[in-house]
MITIDO-11498 format. One record per residue (C-alpha): residue in three letters; z, x, y. Coordinates in pm, 1 decimal, padded with zeros to 6 digits. Layout:
BEGIN
R residuo       pz       px       py
R     ALA        Z        X        Y
...
END
This chain:
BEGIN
R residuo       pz       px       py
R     UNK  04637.5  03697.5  03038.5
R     UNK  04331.4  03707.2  02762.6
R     UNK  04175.8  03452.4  03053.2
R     UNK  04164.8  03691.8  03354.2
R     UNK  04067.9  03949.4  03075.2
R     UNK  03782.4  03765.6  02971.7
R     UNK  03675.4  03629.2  03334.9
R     UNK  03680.8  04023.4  03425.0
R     UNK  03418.9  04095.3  03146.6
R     UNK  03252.2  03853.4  03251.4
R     UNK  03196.1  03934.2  03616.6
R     UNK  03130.6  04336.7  03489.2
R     UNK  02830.2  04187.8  03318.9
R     UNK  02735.3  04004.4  03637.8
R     UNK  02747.9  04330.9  03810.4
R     UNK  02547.3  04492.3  03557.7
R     UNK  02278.8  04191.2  03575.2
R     UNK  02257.7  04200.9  03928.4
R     UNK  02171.9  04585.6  03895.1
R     UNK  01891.5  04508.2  03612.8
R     UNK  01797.3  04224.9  03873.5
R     UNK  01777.0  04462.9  04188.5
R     UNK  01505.8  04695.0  03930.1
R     UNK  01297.6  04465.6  03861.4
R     UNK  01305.7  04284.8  04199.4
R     UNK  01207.6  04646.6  04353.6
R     UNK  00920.6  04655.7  04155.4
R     UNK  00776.0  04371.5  04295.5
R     UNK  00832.9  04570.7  04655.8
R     UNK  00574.2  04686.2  04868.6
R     UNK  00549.7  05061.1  04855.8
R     UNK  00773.2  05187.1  05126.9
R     UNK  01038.7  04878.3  05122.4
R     UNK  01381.4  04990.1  05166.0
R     UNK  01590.2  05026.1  04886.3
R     UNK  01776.1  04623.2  04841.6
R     UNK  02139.8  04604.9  04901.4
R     UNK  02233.2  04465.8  04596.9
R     UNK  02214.4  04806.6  04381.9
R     UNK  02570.4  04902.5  04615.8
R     UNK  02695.3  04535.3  04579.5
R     UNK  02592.4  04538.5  04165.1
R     UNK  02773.0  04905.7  04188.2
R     UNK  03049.0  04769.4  04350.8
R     UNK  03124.7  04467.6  04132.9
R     UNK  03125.8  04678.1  03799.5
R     UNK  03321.6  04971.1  03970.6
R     UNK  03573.7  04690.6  04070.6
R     UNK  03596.0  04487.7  03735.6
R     UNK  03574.0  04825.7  03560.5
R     UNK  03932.3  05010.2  03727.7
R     UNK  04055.5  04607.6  03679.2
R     UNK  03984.9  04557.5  03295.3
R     UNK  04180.4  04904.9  03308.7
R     UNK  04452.7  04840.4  03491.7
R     UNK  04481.8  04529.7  03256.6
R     UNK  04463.1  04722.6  02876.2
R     UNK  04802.6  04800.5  02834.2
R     UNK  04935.5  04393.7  02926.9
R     UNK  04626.3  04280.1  02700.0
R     UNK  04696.8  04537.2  02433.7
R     UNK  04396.7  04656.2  02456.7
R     UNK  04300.8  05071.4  02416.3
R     UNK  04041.8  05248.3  02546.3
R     UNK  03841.2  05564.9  02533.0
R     UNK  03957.4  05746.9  02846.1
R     UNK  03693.5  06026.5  02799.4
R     UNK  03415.0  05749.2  02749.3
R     UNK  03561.2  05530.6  03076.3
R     UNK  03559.2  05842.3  03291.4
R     UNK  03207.3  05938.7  03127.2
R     UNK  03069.0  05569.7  03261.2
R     UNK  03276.9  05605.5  03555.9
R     UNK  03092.2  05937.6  03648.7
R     UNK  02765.2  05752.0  03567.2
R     UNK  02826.5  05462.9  03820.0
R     UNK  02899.8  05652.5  04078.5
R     UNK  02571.5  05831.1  04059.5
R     UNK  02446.7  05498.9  04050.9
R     UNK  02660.6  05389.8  04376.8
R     UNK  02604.6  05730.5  04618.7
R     UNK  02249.5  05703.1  04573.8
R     UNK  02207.7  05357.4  04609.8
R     UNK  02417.3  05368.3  04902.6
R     UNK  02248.5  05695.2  05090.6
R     UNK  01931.3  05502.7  05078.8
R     UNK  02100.9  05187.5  05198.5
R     UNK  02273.4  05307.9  05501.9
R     UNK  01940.5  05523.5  05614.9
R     UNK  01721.5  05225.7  05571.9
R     UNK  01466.7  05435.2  05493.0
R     UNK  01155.6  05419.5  05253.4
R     UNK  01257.6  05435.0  04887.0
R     UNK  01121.4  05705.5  04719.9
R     UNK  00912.9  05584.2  04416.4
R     UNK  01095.5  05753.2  04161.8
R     UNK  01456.5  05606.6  04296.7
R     UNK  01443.0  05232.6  04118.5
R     UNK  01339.0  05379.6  03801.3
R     UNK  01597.0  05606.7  03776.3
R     UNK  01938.2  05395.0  03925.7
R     UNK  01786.6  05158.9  03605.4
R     UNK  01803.2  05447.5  03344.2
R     UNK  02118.0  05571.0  03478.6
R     UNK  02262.5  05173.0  03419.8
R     UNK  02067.4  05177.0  03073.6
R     UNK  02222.1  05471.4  02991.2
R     UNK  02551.0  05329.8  03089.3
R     UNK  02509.7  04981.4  02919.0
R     UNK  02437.6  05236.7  02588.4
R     UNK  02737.4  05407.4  02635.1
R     UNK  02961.5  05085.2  02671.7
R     UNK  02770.9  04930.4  02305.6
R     UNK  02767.2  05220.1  02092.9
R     UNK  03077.1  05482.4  02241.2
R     UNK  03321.7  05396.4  01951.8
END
């Protein structure tokens, strides 16, 4: 059981390196790009692994925060509507969009570290 534990961290990082990936790869955009795909599949991988590691606690012994999990919860699907408005219209990404679905993961990566 600690294996599928660990494996499930382990792909919630992924899916919060893919969404620290998708930043920086729309900064290298051309002003007016559509807003990449992977911020919903990034979203979707730590919603996923998130609900699963979970689901998991109480056969792994594991406890946590259920305040701070439905905090980061709330955060990531910010994160996922407005990546995923902007994905489904295909339309131009407004400049300020990027910069903040990577404060809102910074801010969520911050609340994972130092949320006792």
């Amino acid at each position: 059981m600690e294996f599928v534990r660990l494996l499930l961290v382990f792909l919630h990082l992924l899916g919060m390196a893919v969404l620290v990936g998708m930043f920086l790869l729309s900064r290298r955009a051309p002003a007016g790009a559509p807003l990449n795909v992977g911020w919903v599949h990034g979203a979707a991988l730590q919603l996923i692994t998130g609900l699963a590691l979970q689901l998991l606690a109480p056969f792994t012994d594991t406890e946590y925060s259920h305040v701070k999990l439905g905090i980061k919860l709330l955060v990531l699907l910010v994160i996922a509507g407005l990546a995923l408005v902007y994905v489904i219209r295909r339309v131009a990404a407004p400049s300020w969009l990027p910069p903040t679905l990577a404060g809102l993961v910074v801010v969520n990566v911050g609340l994972a570290v130092f949320w006792t």
